[in-house]
N, C-alpha and C positions, 0 to 999 in steps of 0.2 A: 766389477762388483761381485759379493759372493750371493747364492742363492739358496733359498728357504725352502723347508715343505715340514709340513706339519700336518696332525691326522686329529680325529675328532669319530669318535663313535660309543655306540651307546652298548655295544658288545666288545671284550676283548678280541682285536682283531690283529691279524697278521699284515704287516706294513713291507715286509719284503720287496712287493711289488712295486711298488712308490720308492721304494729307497733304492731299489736296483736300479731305476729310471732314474732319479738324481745323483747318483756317486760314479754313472757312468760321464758325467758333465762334469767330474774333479778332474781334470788333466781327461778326458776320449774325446768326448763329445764338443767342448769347452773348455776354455782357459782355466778351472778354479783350481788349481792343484796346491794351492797350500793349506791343506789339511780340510778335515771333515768331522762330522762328530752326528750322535744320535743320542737322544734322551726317550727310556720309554717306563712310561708310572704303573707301577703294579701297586691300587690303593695306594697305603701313605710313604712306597717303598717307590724307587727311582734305582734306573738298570740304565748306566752310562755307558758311550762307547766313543774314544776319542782319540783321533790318530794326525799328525801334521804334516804324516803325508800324501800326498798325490788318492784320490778315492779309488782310480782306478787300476793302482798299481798297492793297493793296502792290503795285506793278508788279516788283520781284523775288520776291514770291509769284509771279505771274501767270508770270515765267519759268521757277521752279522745274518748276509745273506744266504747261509747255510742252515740257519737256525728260525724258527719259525717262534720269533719271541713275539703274545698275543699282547697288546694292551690299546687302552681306551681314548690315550692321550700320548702322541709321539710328537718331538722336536728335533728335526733335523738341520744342518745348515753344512753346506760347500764354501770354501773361504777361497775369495781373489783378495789377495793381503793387499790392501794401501795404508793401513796403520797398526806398526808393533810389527815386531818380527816375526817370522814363521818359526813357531814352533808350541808345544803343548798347551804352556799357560794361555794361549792367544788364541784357541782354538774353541769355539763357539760349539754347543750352546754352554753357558754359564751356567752355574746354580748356588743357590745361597737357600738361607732355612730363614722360615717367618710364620709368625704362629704355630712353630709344631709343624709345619709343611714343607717342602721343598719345593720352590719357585727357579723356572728355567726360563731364559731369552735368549734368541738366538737374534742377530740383526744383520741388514743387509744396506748398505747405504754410506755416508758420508759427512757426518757435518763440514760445516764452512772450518776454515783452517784456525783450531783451538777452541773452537767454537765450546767444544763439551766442559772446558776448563772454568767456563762459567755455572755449571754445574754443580751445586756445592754437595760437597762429600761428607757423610757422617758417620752413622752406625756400621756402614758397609764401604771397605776397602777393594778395589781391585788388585787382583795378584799378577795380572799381565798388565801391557802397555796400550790395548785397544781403546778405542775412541767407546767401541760397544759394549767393554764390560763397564767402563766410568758410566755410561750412561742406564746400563742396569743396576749401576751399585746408588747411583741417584736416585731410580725409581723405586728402588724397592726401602729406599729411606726415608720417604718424600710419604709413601703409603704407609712405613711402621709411625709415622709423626702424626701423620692424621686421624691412623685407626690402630692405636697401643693394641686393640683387643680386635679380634677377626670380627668385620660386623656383622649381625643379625641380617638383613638386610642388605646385599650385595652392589644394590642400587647404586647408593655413593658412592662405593669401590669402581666400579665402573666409570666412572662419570670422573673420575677422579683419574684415570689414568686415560681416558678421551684426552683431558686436558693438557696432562704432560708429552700427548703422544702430539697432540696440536701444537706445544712449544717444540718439539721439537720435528717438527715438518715445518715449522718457518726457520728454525735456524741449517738445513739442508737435506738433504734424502736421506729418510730415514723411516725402512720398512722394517716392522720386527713381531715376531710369535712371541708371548708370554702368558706361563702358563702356572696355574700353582697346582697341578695336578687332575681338577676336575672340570674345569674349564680353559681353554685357550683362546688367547686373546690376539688376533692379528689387525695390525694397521698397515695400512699401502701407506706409502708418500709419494712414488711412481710404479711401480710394476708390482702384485701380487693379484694372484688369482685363485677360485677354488670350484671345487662342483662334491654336490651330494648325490651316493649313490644311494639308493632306494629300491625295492621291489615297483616292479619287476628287473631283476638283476639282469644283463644281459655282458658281451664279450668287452674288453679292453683289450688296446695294443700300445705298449710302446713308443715314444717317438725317438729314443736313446738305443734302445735294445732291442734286437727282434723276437720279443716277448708279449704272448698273448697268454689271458687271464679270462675265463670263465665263471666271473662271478657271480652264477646263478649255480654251481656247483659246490660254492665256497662258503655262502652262505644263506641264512633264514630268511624267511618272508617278513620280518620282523625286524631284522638288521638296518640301523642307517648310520653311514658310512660318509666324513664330509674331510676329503683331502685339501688341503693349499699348496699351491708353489710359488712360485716366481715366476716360471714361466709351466705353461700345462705340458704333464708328462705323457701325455697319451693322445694319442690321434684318434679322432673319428668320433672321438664324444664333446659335448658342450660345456666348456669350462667360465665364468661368470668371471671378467676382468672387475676389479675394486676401483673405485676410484680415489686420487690422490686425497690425502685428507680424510679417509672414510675408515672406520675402525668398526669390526664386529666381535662381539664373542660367542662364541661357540660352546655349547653344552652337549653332552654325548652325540655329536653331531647334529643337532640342531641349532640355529641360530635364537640366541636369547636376550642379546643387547643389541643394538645398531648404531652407530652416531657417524653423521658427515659434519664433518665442521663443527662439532659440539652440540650438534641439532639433536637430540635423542630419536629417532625413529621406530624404534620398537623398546 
């Protein structure tokens, strides 16, 4: 399966750290080596970076990781290909325009075999052969049908894609980040995890790299900082496993919707 990480903060922040730790798992650490990708939203502007091959062997990795690009909202995704062939078009995270916006999904998971073909397709075309962009080109149809106009009230919008992320964890694993810039949106079906850092900042380490972060150096007392992955990139801190079914959104790294099972929670 391929794996996710996604960032969420309420300061332009430097994701380096986090992405150095997941691209070392394309082909080092882990099996994902067909191809990688990064989304990061500067306001209503989106800075793409997307390579089919190997993360750990990429010289636009190697730049990404050179460059200290800040933003508020990042989507990352490492690809173990089981559907569509390896190469650019197939290479996660997706983006498509809706209201004036640009909306990304990255997904990690499997439906049952054709399962996404029951999916009906409309306003939005997939341009590769993945299971995961049909089913972002579904969702982000599924929401222009409902809400022609961006709603006043985010409420329904939420609650609205609880539901489709619930059809699709009954039809098979299917974890995925979506985000339309100011908010990201992640669902577990089985494995995604996240932690918020917060003052008092203190050290992180690695569990890919032997890379330690001082994040009381890096930044404010003011700063909160809320990574996910698939699996936690860093040892010796407390990462909050999701449970299957459970969907949050995320707002400059704070949590601002919650639903398990279409239960609203917050």
């Amino acid at each position: 399966m391929c794996q996710l990480m996604g960032m969420s903060a309420n300061v332009p922040t430097d994701a380096r750290f986090s992405f150095t730790g997941l691209v070392q798992r394309g082909g080092g650490t882990d099996i994902h080596r067909d191809g990688w990708g990064i989304v990061f939203y500067h306001g209503k502007g989106m800075q793409e970076f997307k390579d089919p091959d190997p993360g750990v062997d990429s010289e636009v990795a190697q730049l990404v990781k050179l460059h200290a690009i800040r933003s508020k909202t990042v989507i990352s995704h490492i690809r173990h290909a089981n559907v569509g062939d390896v190469n650019l078009e197939n290479t996660h995270p997706f983006s498509r325009e809706l209201w004036g916006q640009y909306w990304s999904f990255a997904h990690n998971g499997q439906l049952k075999d054709g399962a996404h073909l029951e999916l009906p397709l409309g306003r939005y075309t997939p341009v590769g052969t993945t299971d995961s962009e049909h089913i972002f080109c579904w969702m982000l149809d599924q929401i222009s049908r409902a809400f022609p106009f961006k709603p006043a009230n985010p409420d329904m919008l939420w609650q609205g894609v609880a539901s489709m992320a619930d059809r699709l964890h009954n039809m098979g694993v299917s974890n995925f980040l979506l985000s339309d810039g100011q908010v990201l949106i992640a669902h577990c079906s089985n494995k995604l995890q996240w932690i918020t850092r917060r003052a008092p900042f203190g050290e992180a380490r690695l569990k890919d790299v032997a890379m330690t972060v001082d994040f009381a150096a890096e930044t404010t007392p003011n700063d909160i900082v809320t990574v996910l992955a698939t699996e936690p990139l860093t040892v010796g801190e407390s990462w909050t496993a999701m449970e299957p079914g459970e969907l949050i959104v995320f707002n400059e790294g704070e949590v601002c919707a919650h639903f398990k099972s279409l239960r609203r929670l917050l």
